[in-house]
C-alpha positions as a Markdown table, in Angstrom:
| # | Residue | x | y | z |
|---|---|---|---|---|
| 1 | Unk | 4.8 | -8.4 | 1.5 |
| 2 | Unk | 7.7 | -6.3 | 0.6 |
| 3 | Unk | 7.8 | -2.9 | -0.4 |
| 4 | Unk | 10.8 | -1.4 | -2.8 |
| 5 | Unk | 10.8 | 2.1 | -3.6 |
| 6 | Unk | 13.4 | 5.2 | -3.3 |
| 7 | Unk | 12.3 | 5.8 | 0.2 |
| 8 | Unk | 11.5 | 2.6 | 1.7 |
| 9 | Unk | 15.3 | 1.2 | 0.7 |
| 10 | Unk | 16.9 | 4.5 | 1.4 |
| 11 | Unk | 15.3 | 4.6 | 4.8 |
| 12 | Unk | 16.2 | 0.2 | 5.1 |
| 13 | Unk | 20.1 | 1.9 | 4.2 |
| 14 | Unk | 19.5 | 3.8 | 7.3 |
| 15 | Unk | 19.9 | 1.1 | 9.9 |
| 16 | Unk | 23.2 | -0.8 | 10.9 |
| 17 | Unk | 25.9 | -0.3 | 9.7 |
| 18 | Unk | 27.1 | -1.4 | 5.9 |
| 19 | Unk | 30.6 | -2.2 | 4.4 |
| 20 | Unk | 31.6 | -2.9 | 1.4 |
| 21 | Unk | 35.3 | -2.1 | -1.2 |
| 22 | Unk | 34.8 | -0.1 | -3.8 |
| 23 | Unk | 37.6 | -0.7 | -6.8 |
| 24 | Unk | 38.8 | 2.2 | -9.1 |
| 25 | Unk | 41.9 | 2.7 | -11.6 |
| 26 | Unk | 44.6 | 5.6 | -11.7 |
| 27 | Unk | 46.3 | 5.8 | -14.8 |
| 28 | Unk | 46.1 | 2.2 | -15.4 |
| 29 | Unk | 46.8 | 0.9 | -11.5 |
| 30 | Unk | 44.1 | -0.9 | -9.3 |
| 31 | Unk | 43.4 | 0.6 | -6.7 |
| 32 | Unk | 40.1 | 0.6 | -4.0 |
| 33 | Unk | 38.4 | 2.8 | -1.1 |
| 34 | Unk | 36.4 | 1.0 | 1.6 |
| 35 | Unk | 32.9 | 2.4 | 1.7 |
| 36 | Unk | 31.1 | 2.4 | 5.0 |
| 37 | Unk | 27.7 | 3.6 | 6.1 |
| 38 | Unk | 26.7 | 3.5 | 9.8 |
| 39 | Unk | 22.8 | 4.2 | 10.8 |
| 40 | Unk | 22.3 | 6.1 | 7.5 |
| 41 | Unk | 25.3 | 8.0 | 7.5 |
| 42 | Unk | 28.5 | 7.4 | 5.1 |
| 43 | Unk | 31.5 | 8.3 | 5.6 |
| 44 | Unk | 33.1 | 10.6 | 3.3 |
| 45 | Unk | 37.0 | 11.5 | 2.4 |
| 46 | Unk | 37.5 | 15.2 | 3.3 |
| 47 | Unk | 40.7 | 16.8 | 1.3 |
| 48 | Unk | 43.5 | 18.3 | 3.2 |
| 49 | Unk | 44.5 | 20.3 | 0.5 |
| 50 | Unk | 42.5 | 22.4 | -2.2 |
| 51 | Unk | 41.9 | 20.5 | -5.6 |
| 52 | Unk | 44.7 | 22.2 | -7.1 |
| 53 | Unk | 47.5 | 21.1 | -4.8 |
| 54 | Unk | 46.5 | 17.3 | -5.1 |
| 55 | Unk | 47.0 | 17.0 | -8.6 |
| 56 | Unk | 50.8 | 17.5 | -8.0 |
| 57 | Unk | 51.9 | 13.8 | -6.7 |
| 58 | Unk | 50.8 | 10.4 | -7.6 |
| 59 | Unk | 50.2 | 9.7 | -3.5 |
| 60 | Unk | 47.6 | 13.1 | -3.8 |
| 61 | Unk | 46.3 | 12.1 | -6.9 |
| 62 | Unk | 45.2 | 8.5 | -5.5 |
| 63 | Unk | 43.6 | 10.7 | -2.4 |
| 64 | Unk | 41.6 | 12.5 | -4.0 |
| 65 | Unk | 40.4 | 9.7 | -6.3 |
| 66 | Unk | 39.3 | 7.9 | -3.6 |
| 67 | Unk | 37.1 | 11.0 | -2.6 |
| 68 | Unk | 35.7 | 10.8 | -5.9 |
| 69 | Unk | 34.6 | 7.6 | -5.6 |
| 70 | Unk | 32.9 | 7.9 | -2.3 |
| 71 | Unk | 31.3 | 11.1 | -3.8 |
| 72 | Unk | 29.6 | 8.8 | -6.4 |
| 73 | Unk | 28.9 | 5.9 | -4.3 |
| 74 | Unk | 27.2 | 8.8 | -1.8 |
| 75 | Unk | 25.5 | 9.3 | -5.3 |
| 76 | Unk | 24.3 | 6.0 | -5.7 |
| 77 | Unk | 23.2 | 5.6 | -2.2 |
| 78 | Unk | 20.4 | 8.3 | -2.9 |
| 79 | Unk | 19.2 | 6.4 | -6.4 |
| 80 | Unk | 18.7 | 2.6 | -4.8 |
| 81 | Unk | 18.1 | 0.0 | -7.5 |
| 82 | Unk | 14.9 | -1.1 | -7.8 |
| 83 | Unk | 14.7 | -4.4 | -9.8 |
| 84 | Unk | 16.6 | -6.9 | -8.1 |
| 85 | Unk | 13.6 | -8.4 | -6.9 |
| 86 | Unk | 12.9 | -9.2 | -10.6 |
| 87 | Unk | 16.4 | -10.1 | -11.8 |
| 88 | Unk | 18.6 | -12.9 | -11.6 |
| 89 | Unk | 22.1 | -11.5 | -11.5 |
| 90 | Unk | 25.1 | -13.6 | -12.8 |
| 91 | Unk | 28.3 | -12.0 | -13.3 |
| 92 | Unk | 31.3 | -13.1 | -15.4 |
| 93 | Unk | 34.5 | -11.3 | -16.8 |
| 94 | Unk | 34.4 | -13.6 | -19.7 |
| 95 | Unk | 31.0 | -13.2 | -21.0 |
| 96 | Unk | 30.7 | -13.1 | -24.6 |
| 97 | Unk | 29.2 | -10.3 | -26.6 |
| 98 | Unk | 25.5 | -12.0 | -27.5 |
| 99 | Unk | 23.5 | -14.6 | -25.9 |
| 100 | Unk | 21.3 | -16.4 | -27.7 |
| 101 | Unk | 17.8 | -16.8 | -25.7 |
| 102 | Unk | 18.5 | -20.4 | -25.3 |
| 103 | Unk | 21.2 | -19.8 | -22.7 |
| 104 | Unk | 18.5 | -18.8 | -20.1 |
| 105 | Unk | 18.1 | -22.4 | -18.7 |
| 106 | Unk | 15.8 | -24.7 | -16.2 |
| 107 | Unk | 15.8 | -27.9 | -15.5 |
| 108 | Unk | 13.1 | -30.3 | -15.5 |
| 109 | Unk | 13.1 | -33.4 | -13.9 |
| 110 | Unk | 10.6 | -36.0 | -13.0 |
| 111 | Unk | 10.5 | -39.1 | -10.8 |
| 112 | Unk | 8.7 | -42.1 | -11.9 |
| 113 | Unk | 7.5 | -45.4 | -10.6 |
| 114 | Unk | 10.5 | -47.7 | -11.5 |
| 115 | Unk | 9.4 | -51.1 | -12.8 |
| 116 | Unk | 11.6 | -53.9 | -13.6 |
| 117 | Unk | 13.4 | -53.7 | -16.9 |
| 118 | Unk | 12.4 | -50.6 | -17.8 |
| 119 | Unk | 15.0 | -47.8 | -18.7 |
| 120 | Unk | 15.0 | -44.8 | -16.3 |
| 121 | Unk | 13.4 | -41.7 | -17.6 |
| 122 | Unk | 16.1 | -38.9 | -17.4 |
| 123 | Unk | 15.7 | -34.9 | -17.0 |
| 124 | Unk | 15.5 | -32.1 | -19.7 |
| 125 | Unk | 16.6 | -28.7 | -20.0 |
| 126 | Unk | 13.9 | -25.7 | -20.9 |
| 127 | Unk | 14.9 | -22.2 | -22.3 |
| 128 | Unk | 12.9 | -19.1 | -22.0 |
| 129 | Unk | 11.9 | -17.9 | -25.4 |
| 130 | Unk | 12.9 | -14.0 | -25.8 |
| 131 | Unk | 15.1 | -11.6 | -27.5 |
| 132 | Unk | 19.2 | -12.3 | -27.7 |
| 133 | Unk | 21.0 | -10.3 | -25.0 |
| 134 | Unk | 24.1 | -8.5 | -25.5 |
| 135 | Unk | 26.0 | -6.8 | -22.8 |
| 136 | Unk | 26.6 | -3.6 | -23.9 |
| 137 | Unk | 29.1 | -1.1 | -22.8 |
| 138 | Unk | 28.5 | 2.9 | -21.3 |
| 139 | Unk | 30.7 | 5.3 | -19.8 |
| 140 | Unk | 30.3 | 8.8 | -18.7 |
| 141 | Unk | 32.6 | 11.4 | -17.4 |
| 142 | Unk | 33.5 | 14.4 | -16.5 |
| 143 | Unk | 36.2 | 17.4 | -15.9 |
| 144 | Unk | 38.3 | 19.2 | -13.3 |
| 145 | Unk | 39.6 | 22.0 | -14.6 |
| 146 | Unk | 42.1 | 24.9 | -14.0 |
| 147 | Unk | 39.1 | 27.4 | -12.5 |
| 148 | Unk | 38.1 | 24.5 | -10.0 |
| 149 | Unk | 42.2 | 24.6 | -8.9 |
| 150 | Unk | 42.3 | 28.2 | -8.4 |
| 151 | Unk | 39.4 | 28.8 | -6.7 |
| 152 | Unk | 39.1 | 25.8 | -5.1 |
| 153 | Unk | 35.7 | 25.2 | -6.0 |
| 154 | Unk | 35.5 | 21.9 | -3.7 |
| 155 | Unk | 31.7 | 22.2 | -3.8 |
| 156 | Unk | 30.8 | 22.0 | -7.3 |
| 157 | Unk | 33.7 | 18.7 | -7.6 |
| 158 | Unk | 31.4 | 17.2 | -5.0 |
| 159 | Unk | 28.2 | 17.9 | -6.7 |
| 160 | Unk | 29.3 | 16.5 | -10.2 |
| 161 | Unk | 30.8 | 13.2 | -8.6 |
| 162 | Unk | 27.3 | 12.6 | -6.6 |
| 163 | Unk | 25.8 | 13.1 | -10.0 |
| 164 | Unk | 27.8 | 10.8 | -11.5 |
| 165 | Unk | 26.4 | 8.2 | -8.9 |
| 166 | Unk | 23.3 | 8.8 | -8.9 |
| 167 | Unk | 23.0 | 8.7 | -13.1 |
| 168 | Unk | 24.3 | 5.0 | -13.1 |
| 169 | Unk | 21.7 | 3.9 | -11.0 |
| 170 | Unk | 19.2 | 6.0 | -12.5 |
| 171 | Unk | 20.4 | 4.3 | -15.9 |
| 172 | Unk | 20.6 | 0.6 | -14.6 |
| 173 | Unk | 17.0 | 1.2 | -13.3 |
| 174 | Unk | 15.5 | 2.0 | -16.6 |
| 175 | Unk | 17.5 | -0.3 | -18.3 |
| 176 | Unk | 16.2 | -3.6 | -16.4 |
| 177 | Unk | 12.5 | -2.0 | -16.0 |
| 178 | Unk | 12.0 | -0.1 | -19.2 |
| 179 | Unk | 11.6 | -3.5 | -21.3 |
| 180 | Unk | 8.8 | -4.4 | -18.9 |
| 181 | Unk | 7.1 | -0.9 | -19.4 |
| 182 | Unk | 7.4 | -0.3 | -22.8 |
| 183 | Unk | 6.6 | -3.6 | -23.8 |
| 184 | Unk | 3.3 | -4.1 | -26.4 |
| 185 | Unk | 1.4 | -6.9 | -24.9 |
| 186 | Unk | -0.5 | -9.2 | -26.1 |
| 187 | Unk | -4.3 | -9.5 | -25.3 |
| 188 | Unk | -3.2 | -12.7 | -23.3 |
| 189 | Unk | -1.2 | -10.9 | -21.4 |
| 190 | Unk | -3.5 | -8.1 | -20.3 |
| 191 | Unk | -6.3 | -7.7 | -17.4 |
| 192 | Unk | -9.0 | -4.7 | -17.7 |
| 193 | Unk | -10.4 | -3.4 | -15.2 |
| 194 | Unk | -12.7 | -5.5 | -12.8 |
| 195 | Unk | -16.1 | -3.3 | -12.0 |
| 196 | Unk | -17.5 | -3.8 | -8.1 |
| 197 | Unk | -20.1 | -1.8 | -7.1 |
| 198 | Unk | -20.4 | -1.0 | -2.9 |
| 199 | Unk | -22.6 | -4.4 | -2.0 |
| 200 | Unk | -20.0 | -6.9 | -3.8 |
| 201 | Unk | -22.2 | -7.4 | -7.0 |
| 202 | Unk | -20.8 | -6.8 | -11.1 |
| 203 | Unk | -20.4 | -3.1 | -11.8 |
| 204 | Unk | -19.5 | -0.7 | -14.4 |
| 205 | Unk | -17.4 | 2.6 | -14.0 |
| 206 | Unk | -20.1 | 4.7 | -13.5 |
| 207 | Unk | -21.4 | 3.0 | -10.2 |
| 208 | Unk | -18.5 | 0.9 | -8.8 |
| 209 | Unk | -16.5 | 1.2 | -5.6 |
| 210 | Unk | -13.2 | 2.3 | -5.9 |
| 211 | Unk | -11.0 | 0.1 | -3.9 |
| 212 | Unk | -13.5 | -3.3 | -4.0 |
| 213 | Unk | -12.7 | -3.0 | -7.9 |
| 214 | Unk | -9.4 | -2.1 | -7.2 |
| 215 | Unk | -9.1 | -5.7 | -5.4 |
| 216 | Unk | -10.9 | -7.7 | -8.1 |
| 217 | Unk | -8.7 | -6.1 | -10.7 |
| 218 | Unk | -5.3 | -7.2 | -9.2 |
| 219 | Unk | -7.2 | -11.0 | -8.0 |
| 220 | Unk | -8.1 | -11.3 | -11.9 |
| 221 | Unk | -4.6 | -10.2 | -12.9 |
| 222 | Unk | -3.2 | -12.8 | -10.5 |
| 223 | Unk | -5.7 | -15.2 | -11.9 |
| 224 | Unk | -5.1 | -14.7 | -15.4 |
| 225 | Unk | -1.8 | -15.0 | -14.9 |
| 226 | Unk | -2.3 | -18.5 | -13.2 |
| 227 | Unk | -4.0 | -20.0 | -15.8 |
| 228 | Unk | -1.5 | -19.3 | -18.6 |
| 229 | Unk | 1.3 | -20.9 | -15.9 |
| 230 | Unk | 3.5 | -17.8 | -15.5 |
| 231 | Unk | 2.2 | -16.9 | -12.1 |
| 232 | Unk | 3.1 | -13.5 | -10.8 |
| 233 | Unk | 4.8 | -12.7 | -7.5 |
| 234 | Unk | 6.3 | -9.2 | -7.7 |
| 235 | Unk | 3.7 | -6.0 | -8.8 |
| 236 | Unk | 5.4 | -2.8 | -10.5 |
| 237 | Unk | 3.7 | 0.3 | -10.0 |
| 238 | Unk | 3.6 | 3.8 | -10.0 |
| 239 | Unk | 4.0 | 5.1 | -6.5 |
| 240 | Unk | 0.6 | 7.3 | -7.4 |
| 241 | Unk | -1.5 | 4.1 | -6.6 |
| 242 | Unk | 0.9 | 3.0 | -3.7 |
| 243 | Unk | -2.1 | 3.8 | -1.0 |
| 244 | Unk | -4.9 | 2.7 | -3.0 |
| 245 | Unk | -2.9 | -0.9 | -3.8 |
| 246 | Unk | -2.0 | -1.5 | -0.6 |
| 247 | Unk | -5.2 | -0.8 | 0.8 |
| 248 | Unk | -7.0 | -3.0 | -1.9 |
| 249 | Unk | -4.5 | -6.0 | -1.0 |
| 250 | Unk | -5.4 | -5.6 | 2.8 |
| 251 | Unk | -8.1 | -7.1 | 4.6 |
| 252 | Unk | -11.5 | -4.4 | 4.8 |
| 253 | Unk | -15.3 | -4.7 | 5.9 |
| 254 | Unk | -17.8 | -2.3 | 4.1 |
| 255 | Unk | -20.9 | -2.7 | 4.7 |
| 256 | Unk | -21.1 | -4.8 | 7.1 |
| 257 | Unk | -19.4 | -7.5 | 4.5 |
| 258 | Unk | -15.6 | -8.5 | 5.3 |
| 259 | Unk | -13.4 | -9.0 | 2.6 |
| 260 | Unk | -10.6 | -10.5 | 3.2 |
| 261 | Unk | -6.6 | -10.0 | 2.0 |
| 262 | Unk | -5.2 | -11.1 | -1.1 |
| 263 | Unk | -2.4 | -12.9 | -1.1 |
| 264 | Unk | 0.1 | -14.2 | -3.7 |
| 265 | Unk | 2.0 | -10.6 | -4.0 |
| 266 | Unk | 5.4 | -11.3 | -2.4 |
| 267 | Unk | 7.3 | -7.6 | -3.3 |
| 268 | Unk | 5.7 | -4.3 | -5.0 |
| 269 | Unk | 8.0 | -2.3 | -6.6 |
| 270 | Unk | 6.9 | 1.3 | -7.2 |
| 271 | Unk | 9.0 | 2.9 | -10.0 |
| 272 | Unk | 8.3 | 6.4 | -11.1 |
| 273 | Unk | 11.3 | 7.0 | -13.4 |
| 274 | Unk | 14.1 | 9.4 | -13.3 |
| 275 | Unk | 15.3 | 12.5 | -15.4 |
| 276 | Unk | 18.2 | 14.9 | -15.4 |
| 277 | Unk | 19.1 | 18.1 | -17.3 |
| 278 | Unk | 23.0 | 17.8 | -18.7 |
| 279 | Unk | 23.7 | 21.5 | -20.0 |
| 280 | Unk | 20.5 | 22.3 | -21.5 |
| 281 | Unk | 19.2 | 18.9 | -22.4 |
| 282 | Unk | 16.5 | 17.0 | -20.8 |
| 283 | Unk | 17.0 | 13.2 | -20.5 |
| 284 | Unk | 14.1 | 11.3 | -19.4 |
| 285 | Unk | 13.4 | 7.5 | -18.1 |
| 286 | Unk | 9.9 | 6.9 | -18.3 |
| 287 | Unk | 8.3 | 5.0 | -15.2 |
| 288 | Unk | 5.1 | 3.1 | -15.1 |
| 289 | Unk | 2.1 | 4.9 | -16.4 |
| 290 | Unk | -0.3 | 6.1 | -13.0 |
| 291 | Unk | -3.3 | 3.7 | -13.6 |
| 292 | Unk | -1.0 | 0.7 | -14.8 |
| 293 | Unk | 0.5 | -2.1 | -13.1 |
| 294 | Unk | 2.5 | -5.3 | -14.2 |
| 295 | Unk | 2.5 | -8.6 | -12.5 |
| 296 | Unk | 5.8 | -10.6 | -12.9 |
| 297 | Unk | 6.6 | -14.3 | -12.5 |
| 298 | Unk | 10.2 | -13.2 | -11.4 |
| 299 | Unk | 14.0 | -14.8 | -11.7 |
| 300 | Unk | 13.9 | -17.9 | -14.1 |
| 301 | Unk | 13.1 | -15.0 | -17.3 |
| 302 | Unk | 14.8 | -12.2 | -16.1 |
| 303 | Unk | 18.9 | -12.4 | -16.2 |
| 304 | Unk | 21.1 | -9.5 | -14.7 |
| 305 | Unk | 24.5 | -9.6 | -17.0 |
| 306 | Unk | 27.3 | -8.2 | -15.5 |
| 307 | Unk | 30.4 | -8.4 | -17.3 |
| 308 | Unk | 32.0 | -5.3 | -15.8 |
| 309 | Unk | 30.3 | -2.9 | -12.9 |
| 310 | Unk | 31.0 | 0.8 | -12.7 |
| 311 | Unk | 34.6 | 1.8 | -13.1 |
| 312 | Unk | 35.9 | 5.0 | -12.7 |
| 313 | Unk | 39.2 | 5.8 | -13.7 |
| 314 | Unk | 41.6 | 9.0 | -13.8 |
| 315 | Unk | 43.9 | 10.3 | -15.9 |
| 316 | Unk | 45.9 | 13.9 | -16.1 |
| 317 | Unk | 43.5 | 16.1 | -18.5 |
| 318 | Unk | 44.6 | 18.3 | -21.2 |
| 319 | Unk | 46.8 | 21.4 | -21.1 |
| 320 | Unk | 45.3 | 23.1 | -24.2 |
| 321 | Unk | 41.7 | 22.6 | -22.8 |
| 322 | Unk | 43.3 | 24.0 | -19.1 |
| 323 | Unk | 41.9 | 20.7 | -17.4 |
| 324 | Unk | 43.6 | 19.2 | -14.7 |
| 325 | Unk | 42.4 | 15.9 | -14.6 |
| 326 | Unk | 39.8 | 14.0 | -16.3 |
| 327 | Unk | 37.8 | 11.2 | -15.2 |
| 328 | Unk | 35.8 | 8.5 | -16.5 |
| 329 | Unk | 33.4 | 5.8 | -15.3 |
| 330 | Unk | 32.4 | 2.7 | -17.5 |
| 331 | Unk | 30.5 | -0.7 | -16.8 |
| 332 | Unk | 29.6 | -3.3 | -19.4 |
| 333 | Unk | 26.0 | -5.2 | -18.9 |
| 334 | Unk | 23.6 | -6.9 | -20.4 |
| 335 | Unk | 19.5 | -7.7 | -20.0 |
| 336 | Unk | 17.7 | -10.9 | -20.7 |
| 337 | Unk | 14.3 | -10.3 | -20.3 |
| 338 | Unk | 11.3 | -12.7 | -21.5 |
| 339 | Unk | 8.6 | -10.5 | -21.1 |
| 340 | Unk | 5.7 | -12.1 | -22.7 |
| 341 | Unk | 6.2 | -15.2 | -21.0 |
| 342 | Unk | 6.2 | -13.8 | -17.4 |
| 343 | Unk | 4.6 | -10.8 | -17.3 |
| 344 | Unk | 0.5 | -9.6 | -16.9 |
| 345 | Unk | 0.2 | -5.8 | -17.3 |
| 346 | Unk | -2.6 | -4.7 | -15.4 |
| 347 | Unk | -4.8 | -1.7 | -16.6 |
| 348 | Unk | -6.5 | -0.4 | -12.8 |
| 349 | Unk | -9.9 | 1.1 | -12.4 |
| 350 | Unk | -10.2 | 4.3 | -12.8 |
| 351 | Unk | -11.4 | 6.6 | -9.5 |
């Protein structure tokens, strides 16, 4: 079973060493910074010359926009992506605007005893039902201005460009999970709680065992879920329950009874959400509810649409304004995502 949450891939990012180029855009040119990470640490871009002083050449100018970069891929590094256990991810330049659900294909194909004379029976394609998806474009961005220059404020440019990193990933986090969460289920597609009281037998909340009901809960969920053929493999949770669910899903012996592990749960994602004050507004993503779970049949409904990933790009800012240089980071995406046919949410005993 594998576990995905902040910590766990932060602390997987901490061994061996990662490499990967990172592509950005000055004043309309390509450009790209290799990004390398060795045992957990990254290697940043350390200016020679104050802010001020490398806004002056084009050859300074690409310097210190590869130390922005890094900045926000540092950024990034400390808000991992969480749903790429759950996604599919295809990724196309020439995507179009809308997809209609049908585009989210499987084939089905069936062998037959071949008699004589008889015409060959040939495969199908299936679609997902679910809502059109349509990649969508966001930017953000930010300022260096003529008080950074001349006091050389290095500190405060490298705080706004990790922020800047760790926002996107905060953003592409809520926007592949926050369809799952917020989505109003069907009775079908719900499991109540499962009461167990301490010697194995049918209980109700006022007399059960915690974690025995805690197991029958997620074995129901997985069973409910099997019998309307959209068997989960991936739980999301909140990292509130992460003990108590991982317990539950081990192997235990209480009173003198052993029960043993459940299986059929190949990742658990715990998700708590994200939020951020920008001047004096609070932006929150919501993560899953403590007490709630979802059980996800994962890949073949869930499509990852990449038209364009994060760009950052620089420009000379604006004299009347006194800024030096702006820059500004876009990426262009999209989300497929047919919950109802793929998805169990669990409600989990109370303690």
């Amino acid at each position: 079973m594998r576990i995905h949450s902040i910590e766990s891939l932060k602390e997987k990012r901490r061994k061996g060493t990662i490499e990967a180029v990172v592509p950005f855009s000055i004043n309309g040119s390509q450009a790209e910074v290799t990004k390398k990470i060795v045992n957990g640490e990254m290697e940043t871009y350390e200016l020679s010359k104050p802010i001020g002083e490398m806004m002056t050449s084009e050859t300074s100018r690409k310097e210190l926009l590869q130390k922005v970069v890094l900045d926000v891929e540092l950024g990034r590094e400390d808000v991992p992506v969480l749903y790429k256990p759950i996604y599919e991810t295809l990724q196309d330049p020439n995507f179009p605007r809308e997809f209609e659900a049908k585009w989210a294909q499987y084939g089905t194909v069936i062998f037959f005893e071949h008699l004589e004379g008889e015409e060959v029976k040939f495969g199908s394609l299936l679609a997902e039902q679910g809502p059109i998806a349509r990649i969508k474009g966001y930017s953000a961005g930010f300022e260096y201005t003529k008080e950074m220059q001349i006091f050389n404020q290095t500190f405060n440019f490298e705080l706004m460009n990790k922020a800047f990193g760790e926002a996107h990933n905060a953003l592409l986090n809520h926007l592949h999970l926050a369809p799952i969460i917020n989505y109003k289920y069907k009775s079908d597609n719900k499991t109540a709680p499962v009461y167990v009281k301490p010697d194995g037998t049918k209980g109700t909340a006022s007399d059960a065992h915690y974690l025995l009901s805690l197991r029958a809960t997620l074995r129901q969920a997985l069973k409910d879920a099997r019998t309307a053929k959209r068997p989960g493999t991936v739980l999301l949770a909140n990292s509130a329950n992460k003990e108590d669910i991982q317990d539950a899903l081990g192997s235990m012996t209480l009173q003198a009874t052993p029960y043993g592990a459940t299986t059929g749960i190949n990742d658990i994602i715990y998700y708590d959400g994200w939020e951020a004050q920008v001047s004096k507004k609070q932006y929150v993503y919501d993560g899953v509810p403590e007490g709630k779970a979802f059980l996800i049949r994962p890949k073949r409904g869930f499509k990852e649409l990449v038209k364009q990933g994060l760009q950052i790009n620089a420009t000379m800012g604006d004299l009347t304004r006194l800024v030096e240089s702006q820059v500004v980071g876009d990426f262009w995406r999209g989300v497929f995502a047919a919950v109802e046919e793929n998805v169990q949410e669990i409600t989990l005993p109370g303690q």
